[in-house]
KOLBALO-807138 format. One record per atom (N, C-alpha, C): x, y, z. Coordinates in steps of 0.1 Angstrom, whole numbers, padded with zeros to 4 digits, always signed. Last residue first. Layout:
N
XYZ;...
END
This chain:
217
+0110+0059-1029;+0098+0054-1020;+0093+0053-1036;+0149+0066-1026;+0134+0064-1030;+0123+0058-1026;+0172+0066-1009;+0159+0078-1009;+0147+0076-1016;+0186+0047-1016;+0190+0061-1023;+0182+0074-1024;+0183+0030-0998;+0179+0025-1007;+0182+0038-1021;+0196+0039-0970;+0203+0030-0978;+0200+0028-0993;+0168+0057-0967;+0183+0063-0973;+0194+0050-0979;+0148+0052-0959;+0151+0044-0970;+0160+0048-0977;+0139+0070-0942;+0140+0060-0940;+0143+0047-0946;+0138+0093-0955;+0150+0094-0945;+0151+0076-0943;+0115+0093-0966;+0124+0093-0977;+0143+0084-0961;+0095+0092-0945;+0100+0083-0951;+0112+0078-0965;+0097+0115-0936;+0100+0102-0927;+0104+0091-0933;+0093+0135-0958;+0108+0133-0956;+0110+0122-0947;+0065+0126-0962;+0075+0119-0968;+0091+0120-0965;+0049+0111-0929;+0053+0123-0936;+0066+0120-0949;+0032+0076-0936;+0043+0091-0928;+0043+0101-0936;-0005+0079-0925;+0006+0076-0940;+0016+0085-0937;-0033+0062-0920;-0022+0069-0915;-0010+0067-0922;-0070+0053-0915;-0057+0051-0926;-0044+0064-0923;-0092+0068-0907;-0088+0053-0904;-0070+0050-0908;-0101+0086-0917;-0087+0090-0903;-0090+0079-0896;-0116+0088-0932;-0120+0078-0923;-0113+0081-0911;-0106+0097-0961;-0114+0104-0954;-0125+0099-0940;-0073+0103-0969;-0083+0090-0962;-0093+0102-0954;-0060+0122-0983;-0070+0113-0991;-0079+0105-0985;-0043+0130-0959;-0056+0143-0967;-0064+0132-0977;-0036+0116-0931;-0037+0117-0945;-0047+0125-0957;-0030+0129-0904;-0040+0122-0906;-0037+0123-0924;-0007+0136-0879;-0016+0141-0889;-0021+0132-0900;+0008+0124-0860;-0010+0125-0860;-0017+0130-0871;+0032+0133-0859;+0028+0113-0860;+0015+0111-0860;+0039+0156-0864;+0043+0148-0870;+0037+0132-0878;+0023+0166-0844;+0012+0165-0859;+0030+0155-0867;+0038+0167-0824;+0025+0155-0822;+0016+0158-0837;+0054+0180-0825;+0060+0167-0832;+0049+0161-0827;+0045+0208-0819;+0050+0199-0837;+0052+0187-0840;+0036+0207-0796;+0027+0203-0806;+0030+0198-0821;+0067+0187-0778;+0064+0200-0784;+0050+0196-0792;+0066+0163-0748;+0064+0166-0761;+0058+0175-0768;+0078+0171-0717;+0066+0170-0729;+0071+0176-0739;+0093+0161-0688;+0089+0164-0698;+0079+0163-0711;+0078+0176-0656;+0081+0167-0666;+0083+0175-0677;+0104+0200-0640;+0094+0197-0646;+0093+0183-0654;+0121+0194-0611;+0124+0194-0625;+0108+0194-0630;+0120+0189-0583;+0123+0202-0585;+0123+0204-0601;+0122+0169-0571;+0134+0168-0583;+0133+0184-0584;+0116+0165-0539;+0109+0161-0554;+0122+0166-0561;+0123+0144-0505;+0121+0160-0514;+0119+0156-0529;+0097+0130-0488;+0107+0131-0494;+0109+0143-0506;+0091+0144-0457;+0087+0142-0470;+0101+0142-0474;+0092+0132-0419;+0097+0141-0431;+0095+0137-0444;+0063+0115-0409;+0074+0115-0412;+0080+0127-0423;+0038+0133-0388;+0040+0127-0401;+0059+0129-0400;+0017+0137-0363;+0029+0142-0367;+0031+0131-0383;-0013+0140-0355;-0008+0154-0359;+0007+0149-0368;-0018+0114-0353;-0019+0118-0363;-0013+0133-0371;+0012+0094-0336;-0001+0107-0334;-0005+0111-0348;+0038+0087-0326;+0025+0075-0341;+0012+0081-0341;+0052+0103-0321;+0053+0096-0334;+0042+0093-0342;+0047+0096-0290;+0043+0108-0298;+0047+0109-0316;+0029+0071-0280;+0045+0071-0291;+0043+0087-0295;+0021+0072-0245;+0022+0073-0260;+0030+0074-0270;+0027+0072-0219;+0016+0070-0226;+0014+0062-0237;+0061+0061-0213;+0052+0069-0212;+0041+0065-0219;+0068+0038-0205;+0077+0048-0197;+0067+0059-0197;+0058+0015-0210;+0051+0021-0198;+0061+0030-0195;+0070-0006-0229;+0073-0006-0213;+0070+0006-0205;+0054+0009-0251;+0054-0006-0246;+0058-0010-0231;+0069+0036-0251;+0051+0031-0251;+0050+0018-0244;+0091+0025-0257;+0092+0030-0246;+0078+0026-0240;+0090+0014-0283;+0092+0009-0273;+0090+0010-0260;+0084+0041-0299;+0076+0033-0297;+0074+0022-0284;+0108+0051-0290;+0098+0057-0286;+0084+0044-0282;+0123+0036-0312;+0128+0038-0295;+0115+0041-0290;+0106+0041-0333;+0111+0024-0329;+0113+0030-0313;+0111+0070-0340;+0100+0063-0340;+0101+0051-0332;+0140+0075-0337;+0131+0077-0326;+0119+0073-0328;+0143+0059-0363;+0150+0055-0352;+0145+0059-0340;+0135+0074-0382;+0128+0061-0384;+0135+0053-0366;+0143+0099-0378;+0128+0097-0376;+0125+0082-0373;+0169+0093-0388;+0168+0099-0378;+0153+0097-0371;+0163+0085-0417;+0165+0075-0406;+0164+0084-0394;+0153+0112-0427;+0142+0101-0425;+0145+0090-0415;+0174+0127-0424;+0163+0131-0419;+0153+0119-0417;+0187+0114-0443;+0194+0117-0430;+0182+0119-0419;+0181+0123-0466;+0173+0107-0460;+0182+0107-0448;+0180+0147-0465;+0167+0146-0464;+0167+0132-0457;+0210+0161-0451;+0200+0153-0465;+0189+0152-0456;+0207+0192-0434;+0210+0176-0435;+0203+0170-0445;+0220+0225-0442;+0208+0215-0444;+0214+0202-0439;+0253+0235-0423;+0244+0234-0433;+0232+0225-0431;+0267+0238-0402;+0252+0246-0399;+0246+0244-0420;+0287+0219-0398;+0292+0235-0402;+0278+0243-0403;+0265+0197-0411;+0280+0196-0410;+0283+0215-0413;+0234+0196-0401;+0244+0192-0411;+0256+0198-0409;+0213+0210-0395;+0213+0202-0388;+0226+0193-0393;+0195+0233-0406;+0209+0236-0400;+0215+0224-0395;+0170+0224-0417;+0175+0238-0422;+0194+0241-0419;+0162+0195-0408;+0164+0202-0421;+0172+0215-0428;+0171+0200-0378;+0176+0192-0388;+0176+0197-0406;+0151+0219-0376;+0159+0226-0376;+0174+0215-0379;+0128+0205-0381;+0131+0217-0388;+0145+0220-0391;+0132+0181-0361;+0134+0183-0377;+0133+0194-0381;+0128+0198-0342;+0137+0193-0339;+0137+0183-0356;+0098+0209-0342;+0110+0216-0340;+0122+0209-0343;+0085+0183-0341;+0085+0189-0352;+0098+0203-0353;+0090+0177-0318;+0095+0165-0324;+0096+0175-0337;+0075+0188-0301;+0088+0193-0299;+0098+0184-0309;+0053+0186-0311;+0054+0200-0311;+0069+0198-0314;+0045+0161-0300;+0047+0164-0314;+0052+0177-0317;+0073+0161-0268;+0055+0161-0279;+0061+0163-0293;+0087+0154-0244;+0090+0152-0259;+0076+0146-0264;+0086+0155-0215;+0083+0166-0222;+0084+0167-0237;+0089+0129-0207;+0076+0134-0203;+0072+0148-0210;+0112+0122-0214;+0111+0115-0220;+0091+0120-0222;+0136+0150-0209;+0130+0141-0204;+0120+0136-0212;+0168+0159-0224;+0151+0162-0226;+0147+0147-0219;+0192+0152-0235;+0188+0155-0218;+0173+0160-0218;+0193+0146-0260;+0196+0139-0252;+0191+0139-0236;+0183+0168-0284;+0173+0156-0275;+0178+0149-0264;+0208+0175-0294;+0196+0181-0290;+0188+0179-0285;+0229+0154-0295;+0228+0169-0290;+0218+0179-0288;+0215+0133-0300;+0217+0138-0285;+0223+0148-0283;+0208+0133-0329;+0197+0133-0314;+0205+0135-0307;+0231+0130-0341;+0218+0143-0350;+0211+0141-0337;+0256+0121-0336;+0255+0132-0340;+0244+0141-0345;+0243+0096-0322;+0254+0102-0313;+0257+0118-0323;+0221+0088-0341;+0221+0093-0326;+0233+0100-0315;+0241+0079-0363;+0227+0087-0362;+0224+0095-0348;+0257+0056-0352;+0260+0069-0352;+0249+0083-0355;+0240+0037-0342;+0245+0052-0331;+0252+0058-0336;+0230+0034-0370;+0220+0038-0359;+0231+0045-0347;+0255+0021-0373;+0251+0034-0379;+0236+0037-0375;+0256-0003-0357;+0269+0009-0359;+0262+0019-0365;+0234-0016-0362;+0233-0010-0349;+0247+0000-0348;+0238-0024-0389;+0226-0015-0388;+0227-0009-0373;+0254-0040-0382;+0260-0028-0390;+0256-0023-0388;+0244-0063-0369;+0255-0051-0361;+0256-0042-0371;+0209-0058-0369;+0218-0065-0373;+0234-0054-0371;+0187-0060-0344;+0196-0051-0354;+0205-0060-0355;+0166-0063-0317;+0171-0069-0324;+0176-0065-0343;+0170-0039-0288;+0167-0045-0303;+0173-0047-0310;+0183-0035-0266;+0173-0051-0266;+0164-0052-0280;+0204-0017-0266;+0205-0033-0259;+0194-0040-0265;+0188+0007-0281;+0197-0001-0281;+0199-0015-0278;+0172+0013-0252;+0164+0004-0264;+0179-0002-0275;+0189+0021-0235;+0179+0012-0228;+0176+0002-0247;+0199+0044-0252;+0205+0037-0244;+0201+0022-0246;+0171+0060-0254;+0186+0053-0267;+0192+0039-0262;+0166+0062-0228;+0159+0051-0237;+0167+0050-0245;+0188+0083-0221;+0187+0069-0214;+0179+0060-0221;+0181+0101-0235;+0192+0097-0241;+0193+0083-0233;+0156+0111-0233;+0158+0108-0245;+0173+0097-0247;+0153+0103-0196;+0155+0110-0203;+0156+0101-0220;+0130+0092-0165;+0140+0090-0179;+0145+0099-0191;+0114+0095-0149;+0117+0109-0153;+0129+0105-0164;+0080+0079-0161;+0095+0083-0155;+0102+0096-0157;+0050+0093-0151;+0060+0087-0158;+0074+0087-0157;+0033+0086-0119;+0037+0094-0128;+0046+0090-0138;+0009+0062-0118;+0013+0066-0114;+0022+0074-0120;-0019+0043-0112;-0015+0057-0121;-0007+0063-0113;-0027+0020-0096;-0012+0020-0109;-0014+0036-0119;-0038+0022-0077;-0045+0018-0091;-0036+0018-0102;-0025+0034-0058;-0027+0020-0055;-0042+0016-0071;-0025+0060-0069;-0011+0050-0068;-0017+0041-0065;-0054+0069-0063;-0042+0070-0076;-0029+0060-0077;-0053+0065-0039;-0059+0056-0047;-0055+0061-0058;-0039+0087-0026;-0036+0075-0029;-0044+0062-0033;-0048+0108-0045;-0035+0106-0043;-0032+0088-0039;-0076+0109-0021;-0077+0106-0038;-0061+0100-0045;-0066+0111+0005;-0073+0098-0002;-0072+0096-0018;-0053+0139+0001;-0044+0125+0004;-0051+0112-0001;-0073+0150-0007;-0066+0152-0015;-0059+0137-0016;-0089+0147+0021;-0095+0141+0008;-0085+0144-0003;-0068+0165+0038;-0070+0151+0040;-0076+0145+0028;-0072+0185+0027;-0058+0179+0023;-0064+0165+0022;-0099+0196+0034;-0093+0191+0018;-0076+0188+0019;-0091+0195+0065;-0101+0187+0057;-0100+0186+0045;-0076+0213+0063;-0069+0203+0069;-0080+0194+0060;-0076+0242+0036;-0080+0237+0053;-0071+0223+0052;-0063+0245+0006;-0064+0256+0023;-0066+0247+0031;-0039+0221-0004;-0049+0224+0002;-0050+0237+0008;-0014+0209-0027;-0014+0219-0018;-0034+0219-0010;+0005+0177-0036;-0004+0187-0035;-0008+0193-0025;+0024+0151-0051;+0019+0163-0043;+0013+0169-0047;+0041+0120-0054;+0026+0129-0056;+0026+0138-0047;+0072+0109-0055;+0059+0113-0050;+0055+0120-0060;+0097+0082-0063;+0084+0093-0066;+0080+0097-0056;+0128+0082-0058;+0116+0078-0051;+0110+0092-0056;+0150+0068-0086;+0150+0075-0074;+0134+0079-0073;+0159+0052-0105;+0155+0041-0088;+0157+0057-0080;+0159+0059-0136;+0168+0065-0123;+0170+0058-0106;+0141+0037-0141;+0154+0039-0144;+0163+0047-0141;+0116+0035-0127;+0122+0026-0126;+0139+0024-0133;+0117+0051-0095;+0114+0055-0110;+0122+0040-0114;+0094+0039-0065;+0109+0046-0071;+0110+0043-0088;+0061+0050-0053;+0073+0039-0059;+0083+0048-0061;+0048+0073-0043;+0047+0071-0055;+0057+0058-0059;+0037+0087-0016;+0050+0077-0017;+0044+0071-0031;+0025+0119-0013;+0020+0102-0011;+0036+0097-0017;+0019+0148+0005;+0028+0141-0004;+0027+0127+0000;+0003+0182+0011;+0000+0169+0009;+0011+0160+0002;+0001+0206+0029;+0009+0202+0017;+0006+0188+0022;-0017+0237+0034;-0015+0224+0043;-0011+0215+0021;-0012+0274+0043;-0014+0259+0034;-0015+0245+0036;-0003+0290+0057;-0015+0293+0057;-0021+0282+0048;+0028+0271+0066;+0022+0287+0061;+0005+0286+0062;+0023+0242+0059;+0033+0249+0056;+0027+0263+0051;+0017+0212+0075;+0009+0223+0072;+0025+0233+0065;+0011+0180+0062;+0021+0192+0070;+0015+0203+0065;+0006+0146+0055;+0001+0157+0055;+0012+0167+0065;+0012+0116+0034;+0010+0124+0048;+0008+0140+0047;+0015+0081+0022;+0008+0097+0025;+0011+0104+0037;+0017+0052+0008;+0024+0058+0022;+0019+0073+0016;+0006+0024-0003;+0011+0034-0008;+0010+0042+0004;+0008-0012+0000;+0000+0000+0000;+0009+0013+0000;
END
């Protein structure tokens, strides 16, 4: 059973329940909360601890770089793929994600943190490729996800509708198309056949095409 108690402090009365210990730092949760009278602490403390004795209890305070960490070890990757996965992580996530708690990384903060991959996130403050950008995503997607799994936190903030993987970028080139001249080359219809059933090349096509023969048709 889960341990509570009550102190007054000032014109307040402060409530703190014994929450377990985190399971990857092992240092000791609590729950708190303030009250005016004695009588709403005390119902504060009840609620508090039937919060904890129903397993809602806070998320860890684990950080971005300790799940790396943690999720590393126990996915199954083939060793190359796990050499260049940390290297992904040792130069595009933990200098910016590393020490972020695992409770404060939303879609918000996932989208910041590609932008600025995209725009500066590259060697000397240049752009980062793009597919730099996608494994990078494809890697805290997995970690995250995992995390979900072992209850560090809620949710994969990944797998939210708000967020979407970085696009891939386009050529930037127009197609190409064929000029209107050379579509009456091979469309224009024979002035004798009055069915524009019947299709007859143009004669330089065909003079050109019978050059071995000295050009004649």
């Amino acid at each position: 059973m889960a341990e509570g108690y009550i102190r007054q402090r000032g014109n307040a009365w402060q409530v703190i329940v014994h929450a377990g210990h985190d399971p990857i730092t092992g240092k000791r949760r609590n729950l708190t909360g303030t009250a005016r009278t004695k009588r709403e602490a005390q119902a504060l403390r009840a609620r508090l601890l039937n919060q904890v004795n129903e397993g809602k209890r806070p998320a860890t305070d684990a950080t971005v770089a300790q799940l790396l960490t943690r999720w590393l070890e126990v996915a199954d990757l083939a060793w190359s793929t796990r050499v260049t996965y940390q290297g992904y992580i040792n130069r595009s996530i933990l200098p910016a994600l590393g020490d972020l708690p695992l409770r404060r990384l939303d879609t918000a903060a996932l989208d910041r943190f590609y932008t600025t991959l995209r725009t500066r996130g590259g060697t000397g403050g240049k752009p980062l490729a793009a597919a730099t950008v996608r494994q990078v995503h494809a890697i805290l997607r997995r970690a995250l996800g995992q995390a979900a799994r072992w209850g560090w936190i809620p949710a994969n903030p990944q797998r939210l509708p708000a967020h979407r993987a970085p696009a891939r970028p386009t050529s930037g080139r127009p197609a190409r198309r064929s000029s209107p001249s050379s579509w009456k080359l091979f469309t224009r219809p024979t002035q004798t056949s009055r069915s524009y059933s019947g299709w007859r090349r143009p004669r330089a096509l065909a003079e050109a095409s019978c050059a071995p023969c000295g050009g004649q048709t």
